[in-house]
C-alpha positions as CSV (number, residue, x, y, z in Angstrom):
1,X,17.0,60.4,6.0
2,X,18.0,59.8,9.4
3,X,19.1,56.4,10.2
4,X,18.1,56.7,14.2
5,X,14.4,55.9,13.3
6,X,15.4,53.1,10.8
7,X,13.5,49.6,11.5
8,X,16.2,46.9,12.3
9,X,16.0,44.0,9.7
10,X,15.1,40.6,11.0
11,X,19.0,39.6,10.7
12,X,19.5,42.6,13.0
13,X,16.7,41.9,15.2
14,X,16.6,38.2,15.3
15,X,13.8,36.3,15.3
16,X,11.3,36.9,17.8
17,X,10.5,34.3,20.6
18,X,7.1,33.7,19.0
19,X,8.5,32.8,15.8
20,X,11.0,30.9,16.9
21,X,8.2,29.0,18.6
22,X,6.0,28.3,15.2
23,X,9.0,27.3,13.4
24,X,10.7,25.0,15.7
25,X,6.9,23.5,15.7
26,X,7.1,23.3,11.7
27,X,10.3,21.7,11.9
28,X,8.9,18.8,14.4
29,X,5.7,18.1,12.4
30,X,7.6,18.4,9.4
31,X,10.5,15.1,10.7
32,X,7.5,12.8,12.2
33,X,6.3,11.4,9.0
34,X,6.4,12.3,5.0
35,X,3.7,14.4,4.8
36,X,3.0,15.1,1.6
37,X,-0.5,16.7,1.2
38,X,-2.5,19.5,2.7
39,X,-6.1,20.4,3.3
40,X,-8.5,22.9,4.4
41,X,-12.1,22.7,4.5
42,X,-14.3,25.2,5.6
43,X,-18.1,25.1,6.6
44,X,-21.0,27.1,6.2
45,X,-22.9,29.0,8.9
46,X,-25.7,26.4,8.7
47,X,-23.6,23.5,9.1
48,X,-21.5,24.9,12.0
49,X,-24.5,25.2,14.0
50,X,-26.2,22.4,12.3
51,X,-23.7,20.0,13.8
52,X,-22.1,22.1,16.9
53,X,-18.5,23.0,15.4
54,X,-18.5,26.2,17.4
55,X,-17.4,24.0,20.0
56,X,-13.5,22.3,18.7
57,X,-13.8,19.3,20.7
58,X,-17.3,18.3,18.6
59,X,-15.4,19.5,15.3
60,X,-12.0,17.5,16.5
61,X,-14.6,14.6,16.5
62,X,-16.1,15.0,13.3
63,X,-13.0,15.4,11.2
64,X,-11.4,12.2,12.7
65,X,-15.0,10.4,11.7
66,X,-14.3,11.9,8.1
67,X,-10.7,10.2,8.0
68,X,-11.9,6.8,9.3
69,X,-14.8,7.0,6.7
70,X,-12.6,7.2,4.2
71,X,-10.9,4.5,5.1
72,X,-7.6,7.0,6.4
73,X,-5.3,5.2,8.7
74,X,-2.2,7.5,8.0
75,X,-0.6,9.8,9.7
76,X,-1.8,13.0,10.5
77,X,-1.8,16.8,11.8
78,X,-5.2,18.6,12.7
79,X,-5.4,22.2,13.7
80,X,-8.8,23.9,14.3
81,X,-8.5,27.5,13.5
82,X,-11.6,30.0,13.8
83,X,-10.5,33.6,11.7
84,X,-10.2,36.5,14.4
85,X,-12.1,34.9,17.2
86,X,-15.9,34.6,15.6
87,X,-15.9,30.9,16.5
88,X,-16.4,29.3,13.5
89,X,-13.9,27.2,13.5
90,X,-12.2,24.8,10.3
91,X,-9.7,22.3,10.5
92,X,-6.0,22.7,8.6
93,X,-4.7,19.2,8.1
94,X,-1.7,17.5,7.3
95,X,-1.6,14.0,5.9
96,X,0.7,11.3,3.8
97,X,-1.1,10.3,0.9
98,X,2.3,8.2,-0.5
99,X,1.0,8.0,-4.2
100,X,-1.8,5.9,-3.0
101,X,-4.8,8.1,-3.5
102,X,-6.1,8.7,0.1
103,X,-5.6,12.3,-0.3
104,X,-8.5,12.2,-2.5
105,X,-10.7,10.0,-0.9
106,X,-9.9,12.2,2.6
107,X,-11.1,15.5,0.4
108,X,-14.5,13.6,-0.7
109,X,-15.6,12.5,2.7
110,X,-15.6,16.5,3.6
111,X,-17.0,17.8,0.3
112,X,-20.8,16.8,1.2
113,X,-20.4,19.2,4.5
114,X,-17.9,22.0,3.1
115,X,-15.6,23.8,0.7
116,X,-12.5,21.8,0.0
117,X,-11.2,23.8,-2.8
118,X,-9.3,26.4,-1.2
119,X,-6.1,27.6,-2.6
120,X,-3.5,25.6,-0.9
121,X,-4.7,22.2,-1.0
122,X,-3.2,19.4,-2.4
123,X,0.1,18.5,-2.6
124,X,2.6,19.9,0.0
125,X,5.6,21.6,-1.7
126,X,7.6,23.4,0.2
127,X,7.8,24.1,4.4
128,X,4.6,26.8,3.9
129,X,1.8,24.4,4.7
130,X,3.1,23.7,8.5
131,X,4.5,26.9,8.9
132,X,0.9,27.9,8.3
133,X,-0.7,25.2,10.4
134,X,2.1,26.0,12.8
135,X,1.2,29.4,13.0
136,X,-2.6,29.0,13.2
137,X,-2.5,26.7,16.2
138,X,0.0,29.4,18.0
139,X,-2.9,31.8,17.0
140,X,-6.0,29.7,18.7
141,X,-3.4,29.4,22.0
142,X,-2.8,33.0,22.4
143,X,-6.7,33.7,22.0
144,X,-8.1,31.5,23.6
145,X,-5.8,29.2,25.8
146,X,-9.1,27.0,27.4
147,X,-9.8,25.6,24.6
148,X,-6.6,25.1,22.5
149,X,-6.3,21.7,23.8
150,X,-9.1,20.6,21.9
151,X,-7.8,22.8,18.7
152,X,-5.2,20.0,18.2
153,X,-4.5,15.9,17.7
154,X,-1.5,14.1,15.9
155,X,-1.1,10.9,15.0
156,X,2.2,10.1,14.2
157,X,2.0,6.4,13.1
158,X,-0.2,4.0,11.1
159,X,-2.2,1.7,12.7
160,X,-1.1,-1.5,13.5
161,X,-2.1,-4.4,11.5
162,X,-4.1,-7.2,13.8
163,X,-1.5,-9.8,15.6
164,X,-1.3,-13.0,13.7
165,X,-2.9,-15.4,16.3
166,X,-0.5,-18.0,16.6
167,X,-0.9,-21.6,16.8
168,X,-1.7,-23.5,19.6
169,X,0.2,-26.0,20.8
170,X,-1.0,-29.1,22.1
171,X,-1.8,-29.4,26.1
172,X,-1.9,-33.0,26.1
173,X,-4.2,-36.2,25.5
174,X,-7.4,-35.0,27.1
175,X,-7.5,-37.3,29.7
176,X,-7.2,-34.5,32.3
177,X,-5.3,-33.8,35.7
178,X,-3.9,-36.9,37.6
179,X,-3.1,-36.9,41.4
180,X,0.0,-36.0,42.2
181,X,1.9,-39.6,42.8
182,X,-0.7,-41.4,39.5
183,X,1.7,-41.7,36.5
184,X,0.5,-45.1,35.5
């Protein structure tokens, strides 16, 4: 065999700039928050055009609708992804569920519109799930770079809680302004 026509290996090669590019983007999304579950839901024909999700800024919409329904104020990763350019598009999210059951409440507010039973749902365990949503968004960019800005959202913290009002303090005995010079 002749060694001239041999493929490098990837330690010989090194990683390409594209690569280096979805995993550095894995690494962020991976440090901003315990993520801990992923999901996918896709839609039927009917629905996409039912409700507009060829267009990813109406989708973007409706999926963060879906987490405030269910009550969701976590963190969270969203990448819209159509397969090879037909439009369609789904949303790959990322969310911390912390043992406290949002995860499941997340999955039934998008069962009544779509399949939520694909294979990799559920519980994150190892870097795959946002080297794949990693990946996916890099996809939607390179295809179609107008619209990949509404392909994405992150939200890194949980909501505040409302501000304690504090208490107010007394402005006086009511009796109003005096003139300057009155202190009697």
């Amino acid at each position: 065999m002749d060694d001239h026509y041999a493929r490098p290996t990837l330690t010989e090669a090194g990683t390409s700039p594209r690569s280096r590019l979805i995993q550095e983007t894995a690494r962020f999304w991976s440090s901003l928050a315990d993520f801990d579950r992923f999901l996918t839901v896709s839609f039927s024909q009917e629905i996409h055009d039912a409700h507009g999700f060829r267009n990813p800024a109406n989708l973007m919409k409706f999926v963060k609708r879906r987490l405030r329904s269910a009550g969701y104020d976590g963190a969270y990763v969203i990448v819209l992804h159509d397969n090879d350019g037909t439009r369609y598009f789904h949303p790959h999210i990322l969310l911390v569920d912390g043992g406290t059951g949002s995860y499941e409440k997340v999955k039934r507010a998008f069962f009544a519109y779509g399949d939520v039973s694909h294979v990799g749902n559920g519980p994150i365990e190892s870097f795959g799930a946002f080297t794949y949503c990693a990946t996916r968004l890099i996809e939607t960019e390179d295809r179609d770079p107008l619209n990949s800005a509404d392909c994405f959202d992150m939200r890194v913290e949980r909501s505040l809680p409302p501000r304690r009002r504090r208490r107010r303090r007394r402005r006086g005995t009511g009796r109003g302004r005096r003139p300057a010079g009155d202190h009697g």
